[in-house]
C-alpha positions in Angstrom: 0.0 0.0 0.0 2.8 2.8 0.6 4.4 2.0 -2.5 1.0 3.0 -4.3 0.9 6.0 -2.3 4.9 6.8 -3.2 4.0 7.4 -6.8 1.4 9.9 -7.0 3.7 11.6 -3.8 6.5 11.8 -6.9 4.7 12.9 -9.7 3.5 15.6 -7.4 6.8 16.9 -5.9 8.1 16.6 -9.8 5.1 18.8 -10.9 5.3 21.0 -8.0 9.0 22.1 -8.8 8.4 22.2 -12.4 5.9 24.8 -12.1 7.9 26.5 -9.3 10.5 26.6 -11.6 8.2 28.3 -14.9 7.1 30.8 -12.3 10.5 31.8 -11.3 11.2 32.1 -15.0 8.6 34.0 -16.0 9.3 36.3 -13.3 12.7 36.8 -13.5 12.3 37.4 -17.5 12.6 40.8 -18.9 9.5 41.9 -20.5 11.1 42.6 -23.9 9.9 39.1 -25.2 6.5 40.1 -24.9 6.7 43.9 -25.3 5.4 44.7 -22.6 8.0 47.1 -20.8 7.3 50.5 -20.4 10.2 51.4 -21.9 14.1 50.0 -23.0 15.6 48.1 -20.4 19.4 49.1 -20.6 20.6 46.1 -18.8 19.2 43.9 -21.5 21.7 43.2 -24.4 20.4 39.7 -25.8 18.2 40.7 -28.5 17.2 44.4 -29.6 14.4 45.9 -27.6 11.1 47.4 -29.5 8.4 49.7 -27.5 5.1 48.9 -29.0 4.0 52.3 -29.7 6.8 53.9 -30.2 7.6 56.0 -33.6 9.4 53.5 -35.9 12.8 53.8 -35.9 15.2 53.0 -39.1 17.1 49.9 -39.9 20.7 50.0 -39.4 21.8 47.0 -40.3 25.3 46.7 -42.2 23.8 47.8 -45.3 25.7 47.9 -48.8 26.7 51.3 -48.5 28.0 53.1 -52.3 31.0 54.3 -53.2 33.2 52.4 -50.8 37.0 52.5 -50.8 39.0 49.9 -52.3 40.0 49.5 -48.4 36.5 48.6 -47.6 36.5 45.9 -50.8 37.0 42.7 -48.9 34.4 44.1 -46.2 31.8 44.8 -48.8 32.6 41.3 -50.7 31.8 40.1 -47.2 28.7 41.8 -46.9 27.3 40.8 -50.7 27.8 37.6 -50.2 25.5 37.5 -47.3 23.3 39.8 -48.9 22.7 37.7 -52.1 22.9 34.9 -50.2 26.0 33.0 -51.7 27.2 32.4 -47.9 23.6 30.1 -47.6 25.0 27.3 -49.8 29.1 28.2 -50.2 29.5 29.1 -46.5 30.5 33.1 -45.3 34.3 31.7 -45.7 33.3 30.2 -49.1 35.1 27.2 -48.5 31.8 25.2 -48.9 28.9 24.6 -47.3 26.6 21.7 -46.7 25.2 22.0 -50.5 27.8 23.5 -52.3 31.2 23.2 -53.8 34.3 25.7 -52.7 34.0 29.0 -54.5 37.7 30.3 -52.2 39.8 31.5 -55.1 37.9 32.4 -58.2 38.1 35.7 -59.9 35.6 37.6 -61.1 35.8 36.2 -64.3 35.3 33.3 -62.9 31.8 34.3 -60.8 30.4 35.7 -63.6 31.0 33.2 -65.8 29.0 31.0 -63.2 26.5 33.6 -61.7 25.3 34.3 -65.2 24.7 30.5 -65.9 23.9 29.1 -62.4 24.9 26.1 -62.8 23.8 23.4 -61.0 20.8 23.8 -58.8 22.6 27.6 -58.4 20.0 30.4 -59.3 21.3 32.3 -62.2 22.4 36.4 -61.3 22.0 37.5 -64.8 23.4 40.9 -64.6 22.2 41.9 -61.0 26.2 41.7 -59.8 27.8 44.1 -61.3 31.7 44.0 -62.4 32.5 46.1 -59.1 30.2 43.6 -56.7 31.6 40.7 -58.4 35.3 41.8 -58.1 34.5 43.1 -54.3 33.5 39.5 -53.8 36.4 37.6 -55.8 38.7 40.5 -53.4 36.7 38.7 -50.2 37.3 35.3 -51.5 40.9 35.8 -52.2 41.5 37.2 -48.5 39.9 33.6 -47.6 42.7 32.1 -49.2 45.4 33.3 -46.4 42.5 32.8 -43.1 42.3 29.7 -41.3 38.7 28.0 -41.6 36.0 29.9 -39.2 
């Protein structure tokens, strides 16, 4: 008979500390999950903070900025080929990814040879990388060359 009775005794104890535990979570949460702080809570550096309500305020995200220097080349091959996606299927390194061959190396000959094509299962570019995105890229790519894998 106690071992019937030890059971349910248990299961309760496990349930009772499992929602002791949610509690304390929820409680100790900052509201900026649900958007419900009143406003931004400056120790809170996880995720960015929105105030429902609030006036919209602008994206400033890396961005492909124009005109950059041939100093900033590598950075903005960097940044195209996360903005077209390449790094999705080649890997931000381009050294491969889990779908797709190496692309370290090539010139821009080379990636607009194959952009314009897509060959493969790659989507074709057409003409929507231009000569300076595409040798921005192959400048990226060749700085690849010399890093050690990420």
């Amino acid at each position: 008979m106690s071992r019937m009775l030890a059971m349910p005794g248990l299961i309760g104890a496990w349930v009772l500390v499992a929602g002791i535990t949610l509690v304390a979570l929820v409680l100790h949460s900052p509201y900026t999950h649900s958007n419900l702080a009143p406003g931004v809570e400056v120790d809170y550096h996880r995720t960015p903070q929105t105030i429902v309500g609030a006036a919209p305020s602008p994206f400033h995200g890396p961005g492909l900025a124009a005109g950059m220097t041939a100093a900033d080349q590598i950075q903005r091959g960097r940044e195209l080929i996360v903005a077209n996606q390449c790094a999705t299927c080649h890997g931000l390194d381009g050294r491969g990814g889990l779908v797709n061959k190496p692309i370290v190396g090539f010139s821009a000959a080379e990636l607009r040879d194959r952009t314009s094509k897509g060959p493969g299962e790659m989507p074709s570019f057409g003409t929507t990388l231009s000569d300076d995105d595409l040798a921005a890229i192959a400048a990226y790519l060749d700085s690849m060359k010399t890093s050690p894998p990420s």
